[in-house]
C-alpha positions in Angstrom: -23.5 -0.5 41.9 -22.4 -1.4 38.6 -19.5 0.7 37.3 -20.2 -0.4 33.6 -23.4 -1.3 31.9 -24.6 -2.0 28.6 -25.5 1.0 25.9 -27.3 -0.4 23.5 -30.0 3.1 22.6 -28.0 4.1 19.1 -25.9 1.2 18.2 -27.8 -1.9 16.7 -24.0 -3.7 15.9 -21.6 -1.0 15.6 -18.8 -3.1 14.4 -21.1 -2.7 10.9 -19.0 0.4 10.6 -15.5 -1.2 11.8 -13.0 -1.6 9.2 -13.0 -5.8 9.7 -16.8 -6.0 8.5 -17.1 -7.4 5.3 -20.3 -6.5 4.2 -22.9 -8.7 1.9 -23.0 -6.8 -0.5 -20.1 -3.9 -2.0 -21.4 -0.8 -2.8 -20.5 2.1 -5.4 -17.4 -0.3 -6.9 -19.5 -2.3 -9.3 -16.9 -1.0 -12.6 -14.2 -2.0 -10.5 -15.6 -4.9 -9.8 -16.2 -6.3 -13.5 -13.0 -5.9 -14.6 -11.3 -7.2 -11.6 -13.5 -10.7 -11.9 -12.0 -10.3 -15.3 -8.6 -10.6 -14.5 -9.2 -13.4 -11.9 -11.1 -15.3 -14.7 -8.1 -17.5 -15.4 -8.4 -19.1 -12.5 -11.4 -20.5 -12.5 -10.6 -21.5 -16.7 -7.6 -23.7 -14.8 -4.8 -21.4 -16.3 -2.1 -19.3 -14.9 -3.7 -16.6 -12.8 -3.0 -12.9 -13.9 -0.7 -10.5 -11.7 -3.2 -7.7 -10.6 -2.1 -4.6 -9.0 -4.2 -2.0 -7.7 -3.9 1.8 -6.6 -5.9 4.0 -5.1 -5.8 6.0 -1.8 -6.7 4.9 1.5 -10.3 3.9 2.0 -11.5 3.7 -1.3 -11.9 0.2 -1.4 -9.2 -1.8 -2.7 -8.6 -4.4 0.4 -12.6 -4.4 0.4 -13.2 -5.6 -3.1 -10.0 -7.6 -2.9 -11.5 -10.1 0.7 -15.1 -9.9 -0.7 -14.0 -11.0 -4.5 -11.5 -13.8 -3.3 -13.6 -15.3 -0.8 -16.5 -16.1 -3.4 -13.8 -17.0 -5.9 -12.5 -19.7 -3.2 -16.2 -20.8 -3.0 -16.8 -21.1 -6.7 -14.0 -22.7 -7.4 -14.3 -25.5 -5.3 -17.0 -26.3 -7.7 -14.3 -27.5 -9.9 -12.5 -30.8 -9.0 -9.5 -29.9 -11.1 -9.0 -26.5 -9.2 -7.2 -26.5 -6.0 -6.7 -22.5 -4.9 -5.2 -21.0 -2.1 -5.5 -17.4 -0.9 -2.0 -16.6 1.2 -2.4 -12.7 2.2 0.5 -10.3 3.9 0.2 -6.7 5.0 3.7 -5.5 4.4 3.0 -2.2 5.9 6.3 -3.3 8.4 8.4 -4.7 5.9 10.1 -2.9 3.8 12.5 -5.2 2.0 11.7 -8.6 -0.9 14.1 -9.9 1.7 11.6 -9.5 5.0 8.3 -10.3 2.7 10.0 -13.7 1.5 11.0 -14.4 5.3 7.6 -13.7 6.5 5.4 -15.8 4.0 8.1 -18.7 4.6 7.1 -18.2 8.6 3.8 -17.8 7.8 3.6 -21.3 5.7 5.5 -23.0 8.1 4.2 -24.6 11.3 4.9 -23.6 14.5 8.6 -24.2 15.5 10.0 -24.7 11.7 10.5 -20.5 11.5 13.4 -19.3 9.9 15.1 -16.3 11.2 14.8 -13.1 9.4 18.5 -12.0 9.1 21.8 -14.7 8.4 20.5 -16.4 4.9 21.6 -15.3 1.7 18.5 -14.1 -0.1 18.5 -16.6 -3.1 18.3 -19.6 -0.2 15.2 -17.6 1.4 13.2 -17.7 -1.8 14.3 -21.2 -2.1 12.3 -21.8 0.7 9.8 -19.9 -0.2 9.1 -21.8 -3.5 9.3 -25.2 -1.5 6.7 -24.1 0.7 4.6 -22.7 -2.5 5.2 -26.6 -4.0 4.3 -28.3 -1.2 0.6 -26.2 -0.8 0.7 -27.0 -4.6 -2.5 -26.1 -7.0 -3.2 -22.0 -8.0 -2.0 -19.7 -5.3 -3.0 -16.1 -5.1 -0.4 -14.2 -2.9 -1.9 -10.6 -2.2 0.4 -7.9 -0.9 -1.1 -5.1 0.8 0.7 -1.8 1.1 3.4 -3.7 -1.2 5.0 0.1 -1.8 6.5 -0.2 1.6 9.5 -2.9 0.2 10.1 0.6 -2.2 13.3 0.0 -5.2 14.4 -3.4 -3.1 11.2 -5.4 -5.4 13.9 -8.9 -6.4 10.6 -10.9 -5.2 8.6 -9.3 -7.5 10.9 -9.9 -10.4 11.2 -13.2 -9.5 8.0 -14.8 -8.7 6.2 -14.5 -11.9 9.7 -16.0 -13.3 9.5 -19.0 -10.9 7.8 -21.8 -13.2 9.8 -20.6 -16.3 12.9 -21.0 -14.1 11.8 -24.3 -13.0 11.7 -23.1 -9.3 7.7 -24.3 -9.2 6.4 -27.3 -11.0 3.1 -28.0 -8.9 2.4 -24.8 -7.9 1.4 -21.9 -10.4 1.6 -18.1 -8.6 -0.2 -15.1 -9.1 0.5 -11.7 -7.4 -2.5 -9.1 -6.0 -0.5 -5.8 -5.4 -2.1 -3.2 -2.9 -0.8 -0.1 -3.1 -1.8 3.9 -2.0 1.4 5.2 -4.0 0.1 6.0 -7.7 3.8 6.1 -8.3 4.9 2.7 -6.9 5.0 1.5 -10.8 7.1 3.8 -11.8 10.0 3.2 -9.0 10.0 -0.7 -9.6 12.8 -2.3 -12.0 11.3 -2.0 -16.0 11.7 -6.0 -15.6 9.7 -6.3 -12.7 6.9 -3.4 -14.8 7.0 -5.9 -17.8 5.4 -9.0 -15.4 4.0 -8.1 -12.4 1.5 -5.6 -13.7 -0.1 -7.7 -16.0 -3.7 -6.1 -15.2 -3.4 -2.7 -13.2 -7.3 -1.6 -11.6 -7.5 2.2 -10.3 -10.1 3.0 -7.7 -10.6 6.3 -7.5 -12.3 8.5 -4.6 -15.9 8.6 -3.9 -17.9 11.4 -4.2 -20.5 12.6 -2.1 -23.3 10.6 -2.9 -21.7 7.2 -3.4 -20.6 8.0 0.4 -23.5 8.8 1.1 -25.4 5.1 0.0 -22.4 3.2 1.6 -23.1 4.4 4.6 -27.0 4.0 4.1 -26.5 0.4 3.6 -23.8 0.1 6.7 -26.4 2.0 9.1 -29.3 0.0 8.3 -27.3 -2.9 9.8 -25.0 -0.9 12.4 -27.9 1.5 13.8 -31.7 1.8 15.2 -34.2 2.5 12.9 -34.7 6.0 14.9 -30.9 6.7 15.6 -30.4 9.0 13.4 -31.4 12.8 12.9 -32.4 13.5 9.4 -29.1 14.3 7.3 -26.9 12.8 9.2 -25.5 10.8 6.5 -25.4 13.4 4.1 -23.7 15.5 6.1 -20.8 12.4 7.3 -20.3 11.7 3.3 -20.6 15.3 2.2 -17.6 16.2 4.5 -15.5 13.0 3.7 -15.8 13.6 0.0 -14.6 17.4 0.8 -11.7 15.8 2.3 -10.6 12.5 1.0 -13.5 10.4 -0.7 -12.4 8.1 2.1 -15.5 5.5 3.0 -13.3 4.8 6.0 -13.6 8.4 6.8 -16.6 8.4 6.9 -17.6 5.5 8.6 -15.5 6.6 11.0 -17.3 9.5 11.6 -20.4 8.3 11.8 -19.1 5.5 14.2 -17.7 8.1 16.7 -20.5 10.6 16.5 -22.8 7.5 17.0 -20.0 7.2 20.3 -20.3 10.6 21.5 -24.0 10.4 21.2 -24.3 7.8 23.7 -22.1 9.3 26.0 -24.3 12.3 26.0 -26.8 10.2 27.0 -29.2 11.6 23.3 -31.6 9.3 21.3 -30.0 9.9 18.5 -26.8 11.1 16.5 -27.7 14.6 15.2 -25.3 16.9 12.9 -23.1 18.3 16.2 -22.5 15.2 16.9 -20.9 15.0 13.5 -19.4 18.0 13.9 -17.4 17.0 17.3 -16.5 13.8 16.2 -15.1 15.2 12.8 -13.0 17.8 15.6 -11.6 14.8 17.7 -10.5 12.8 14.5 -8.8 15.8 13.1 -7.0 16.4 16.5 -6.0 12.9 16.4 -4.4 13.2 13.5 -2.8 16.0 14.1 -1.6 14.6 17.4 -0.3 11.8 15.4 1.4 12.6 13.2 2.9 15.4 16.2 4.6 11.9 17.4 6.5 11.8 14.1 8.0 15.0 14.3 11.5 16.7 16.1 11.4 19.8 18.0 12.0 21.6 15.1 9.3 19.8 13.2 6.9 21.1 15.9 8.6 24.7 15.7 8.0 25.1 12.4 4.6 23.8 12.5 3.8 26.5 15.0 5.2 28.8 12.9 2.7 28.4 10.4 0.0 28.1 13.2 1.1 31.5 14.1 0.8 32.8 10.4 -2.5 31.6 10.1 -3.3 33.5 13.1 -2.4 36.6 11.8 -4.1 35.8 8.7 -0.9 35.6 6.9 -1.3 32.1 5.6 -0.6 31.0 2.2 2.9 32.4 3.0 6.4 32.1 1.9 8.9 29.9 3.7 11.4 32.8 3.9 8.1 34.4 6.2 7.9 31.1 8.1 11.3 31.2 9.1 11.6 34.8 10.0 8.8 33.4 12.3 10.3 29.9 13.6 13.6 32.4 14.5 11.1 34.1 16.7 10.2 30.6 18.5 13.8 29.2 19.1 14.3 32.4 20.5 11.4 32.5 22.5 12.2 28.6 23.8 15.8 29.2 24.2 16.4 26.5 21.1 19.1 26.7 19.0 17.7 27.2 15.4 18.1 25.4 11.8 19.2 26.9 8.9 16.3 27.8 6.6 16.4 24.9 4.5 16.4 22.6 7.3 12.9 23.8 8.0 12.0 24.2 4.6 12.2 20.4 4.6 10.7 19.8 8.0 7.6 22.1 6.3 7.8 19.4 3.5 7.3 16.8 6.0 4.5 18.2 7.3 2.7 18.6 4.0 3.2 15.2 3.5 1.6 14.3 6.4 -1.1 15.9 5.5 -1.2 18.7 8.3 0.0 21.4 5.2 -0.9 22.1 2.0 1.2 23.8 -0.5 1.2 25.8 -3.3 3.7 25.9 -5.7 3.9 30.1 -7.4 5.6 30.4 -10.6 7.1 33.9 -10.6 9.3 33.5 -14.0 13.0 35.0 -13.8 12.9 35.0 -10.0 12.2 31.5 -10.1 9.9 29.2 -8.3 8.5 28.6 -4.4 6.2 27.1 -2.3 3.3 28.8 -0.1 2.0 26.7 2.6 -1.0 26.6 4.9 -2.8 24.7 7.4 -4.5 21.5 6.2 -5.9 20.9 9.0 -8.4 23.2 11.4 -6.7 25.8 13.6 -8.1 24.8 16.6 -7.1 21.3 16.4 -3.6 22.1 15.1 -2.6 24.4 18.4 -4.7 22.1 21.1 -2.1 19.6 19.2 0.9 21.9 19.9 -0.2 22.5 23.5 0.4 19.1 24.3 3.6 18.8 22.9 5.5 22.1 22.9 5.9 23.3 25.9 5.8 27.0 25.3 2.7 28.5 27.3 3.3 31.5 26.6 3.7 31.7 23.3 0.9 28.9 22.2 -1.3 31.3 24.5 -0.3 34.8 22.9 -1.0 33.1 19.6 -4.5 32.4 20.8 -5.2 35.7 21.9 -4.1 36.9 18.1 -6.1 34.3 16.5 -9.3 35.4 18.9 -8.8 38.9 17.7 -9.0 37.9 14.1 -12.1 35.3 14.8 -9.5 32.4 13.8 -10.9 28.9 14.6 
């Protein structure tokens, strides 16, 4: 007996929905598009290419537009005998430094065994060896930077690589920078030099809304599902909830991927609205549960805190309430407690991490505070806690309250 065989009753290619397929054809981002093609245009006219940089929050598709325009850029071009262009592209998601980009690109240009190592050389010397490798490939090169907000204030590279020809560093190479970037403010943090250059053309992609969702994952199922795979409303439903939360097309590809999942496991014909609806619960409790991994003890205390609030239906509330009720906790778990602004900064953590939401109350002479809330669904956020704290009795007494009060 075979312990795994092949299910193949929903899925047609379900890597249609993975966040690697590049589609034929970009949907919903044909303004973005235009202008973007416009600010590449000097390549193909044989002049120096533009420094681009582009924001917008996750999933909205920035890296997208970015593969699918430069790949049919590379193809035209080579058209043009007097065009040589190279496309050299860096997450730098894990780098968080000009000093560790410059070090990875030279390791990245380099063959195998001529590395340099990423700590001992001044920095200058570094993008010495940067621009050597940039002559050597020679012709227009495009160098895009995803998540370039990670290297935050320490931007020298930035500064100096649209600098590098006027300061004689490049003579047969001419360099343009694509900047990726989920941090609206990222602009305003870098050096007013480096503002002046680098964003010569700045593109904003803002969220989708419900129906553009909605026909990007029409065209994505056509090619990732069976043509009777999918209850009526399905797709509506995915997008609806994803413009609700983010106007994320990852979201909601991902949704539709891990219903599509739990479907098949529950051996149906097709993926149907609670299949939506579970697969929307499993992502949330994953990211709950992840960003659980980023938090102390006391980041988790005063998360339950609020879990606790919310159910007593006391949620938006104060952080002098939440404290009163974290108190209660470290008593309870015989932990030593934090003083309240401690935990008012461990709730700002959360919020950042999108498991809270705040509200900031303006209350004149007595001054200003936040309110926070769950962000996230209760029942994911104390499953989440359950795993981590370990508190029974407490995580289970707050159950019982929120059962009473028909929280879920």
């Amino acid at each position: 007996m075979r312990r795994f065989e092949r299910k193949q009753n929903i899925f047609r290619n379900k890597d249609a929905l993975g966040e690697s397929y590049q589609p034929d054809q970009i949907e919903e981002r044909d303004e973005e598009i235009d202008e973007y093609m416009d600010a590449l245009q000097p390549v193909v006219d044989g002049w120096e290419p533009n420094n681009i940089f582009l924001y917008g929050n996750t999933g909205v598709g920035k890296t997208a537009v970015t593969d699918y325009l430069l790949e049919r850029l590379q193809n035209d071009v080579s058209e043009y005998e007097d065009i040589d262009l190279s496309v050299i592209s860096l997450n730098c998601k894990t780098l968080n430094s000009s000093y560790q980009v410059a070090v990875e690109l030279v390791n990245k240009l380099r063959p195998a065994g001529g590395e340099i190592s990423s700590t001992g050389y001044p920095q200058q010397t570094v993008f010495k060896k940067l621009y050597e490798e940039f002559e050597a490939i020679g012709g227009t090169i495009l160098l895009v930077l995803d998540e370039i907000d990670s290297i935050g204030a320490r931007d020298e590279l930035l500064y100096e690589l649209p600098r590098a020809r006027a300061n004689n560093n490049l003579d047969r190479a001419k360099v343009g920078v694509i900047g990726i970037s989920n941090d609206f403010k990222f602009r305003d943090q870098l050096d007013p030099r480096v503002q002046d250059t680098l964003c010569e053309r700045e593109l904003h992609f803002p969220p989708y809304d419900a129906p553009e969702l909605e026909n990007i994952l029409d065209s994505r199922a056509d090619v990732a599902i069976t043509e009777d795979g999918l209850e009526q409303g399905v797709l509506n439903f995915c997008a609806a909830l994803a413009a609700r939360d983010s106007g994320s097309a990852r979201q909601a590809l991902d949704l539709l991927r891990l219903a599509g999942e739990i479907a098949e496991n529950s051996n149906a014909d097709l993926i149907k609205r609670d299949h939506v609806e579970a697969a929307r619960a499993r992502l949330e409790q994953e990211r709950v549960e992840e960003g659980m991994r980023e938090l102390t003890t006391h980041g988790r205390l005063a998360l339950l805190a609020v879990i606790s609030k919310a159910a007593k239906e006391e949620t938006p509330c104060r952080t002098r309430d939440i404290y009163e009720e974290y108190l209660t906790l470290c008593s309870s778990s015989g932990t030593d407690s934090l003083a309240q602004r401690s935990v008012h900064n461990h709730l700002s953590d959360l919020r950042m991490l999108g498991i809270l939401s705040a509200f900031e109350n303006r209350s004149g002479s007595r001054g200003n505070y936040y309110s926070y809330e769950l962000d996230v669904p209760f029942t994911s956020a104390i499953e989440a806690m359950s795993d981590v704290l370990r508190i029974d009795s407490e995580i289970e007494m707050i159950r019982e309250i929120a059962s009473v009060n028909g929280i879920s």
